[in-house]
N, C-alpha and C positions, 0 to 999 in steps of 0.2 A: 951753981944754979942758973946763973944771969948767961952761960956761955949753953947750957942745954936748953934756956927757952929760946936762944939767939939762933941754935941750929934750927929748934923744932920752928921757929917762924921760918929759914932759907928754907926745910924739907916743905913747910905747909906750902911757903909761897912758889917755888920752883913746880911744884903738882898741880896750883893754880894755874901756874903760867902755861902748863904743857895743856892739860884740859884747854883752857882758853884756845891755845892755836892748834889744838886737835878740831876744836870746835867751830874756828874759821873757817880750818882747811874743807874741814866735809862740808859747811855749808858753800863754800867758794867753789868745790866740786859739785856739789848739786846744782847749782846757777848753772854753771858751763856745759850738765849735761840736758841739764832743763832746754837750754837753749842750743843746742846741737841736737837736740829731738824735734825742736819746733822747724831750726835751717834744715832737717831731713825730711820734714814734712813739708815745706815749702819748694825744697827743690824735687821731690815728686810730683807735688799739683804742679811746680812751672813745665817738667817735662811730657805730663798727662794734655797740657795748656799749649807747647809746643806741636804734641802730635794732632790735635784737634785743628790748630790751625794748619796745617799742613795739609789734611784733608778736605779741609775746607777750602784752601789754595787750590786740591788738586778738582775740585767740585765745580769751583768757579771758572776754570780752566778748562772742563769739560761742556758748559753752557756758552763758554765763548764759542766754544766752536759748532757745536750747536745753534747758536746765533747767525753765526756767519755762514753758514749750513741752510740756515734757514730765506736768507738775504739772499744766496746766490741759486736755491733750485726752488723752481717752480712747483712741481712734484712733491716737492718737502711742505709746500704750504697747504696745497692740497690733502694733504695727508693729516697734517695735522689739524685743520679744520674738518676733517672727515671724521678724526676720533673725536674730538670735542663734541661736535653735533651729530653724533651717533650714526651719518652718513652711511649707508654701503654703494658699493658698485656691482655692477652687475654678478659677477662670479664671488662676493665676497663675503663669509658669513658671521657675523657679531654673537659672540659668546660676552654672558656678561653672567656678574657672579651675584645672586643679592648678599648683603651681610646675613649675617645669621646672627 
């Protein structure tokens, strides 16, 4: 009697012990995929984050020259104080759109 409750405790406890690190493992896998969804989400915004600045590099890089455009022709200044104050020149006609 004393050697069949001794197995039936090793089977009860050995089923414990497996559950138990069954029960680890998948929580230990859910952590690790919990967080390899969030590092994939993060490393999309950084590359969404990358390509924004870059347009914005190449934006600022077209105002330089523009700048510098503006600094060296006379013409240019003209012009662009011409659209600003709704200016025309002789031969020149202004279309202008209202909102709707």
């Amino acid at each position: 009697m004393i050697q069949v409750l001794n197995a039936l405790i090793r089977d009860t406890l050995s089923w414990v012990l497996l559950f138990l690190v069954i029960g680890i493992l998948s929580a230990g896998m859910t952590a690790i995929f919990n967080r390899y969804d969030r590092v994939d989400c993060f490393q999309n915004r950084l590359l969404l984050l990358e390509y924004d600045i870059r347009v914005l590099q190449q934006d600022i890089e077209k105002k330089k020259e523009w700048c510098l455009h503006l600094q060296n022709d006379v013409t240019a200044w003209e012009q662009v104080a011409r659209e600003r104050m709704n200016y025309l020149m002789p031969d020149e006609i202004l279309v202008t759109f209202a909102p709707s």
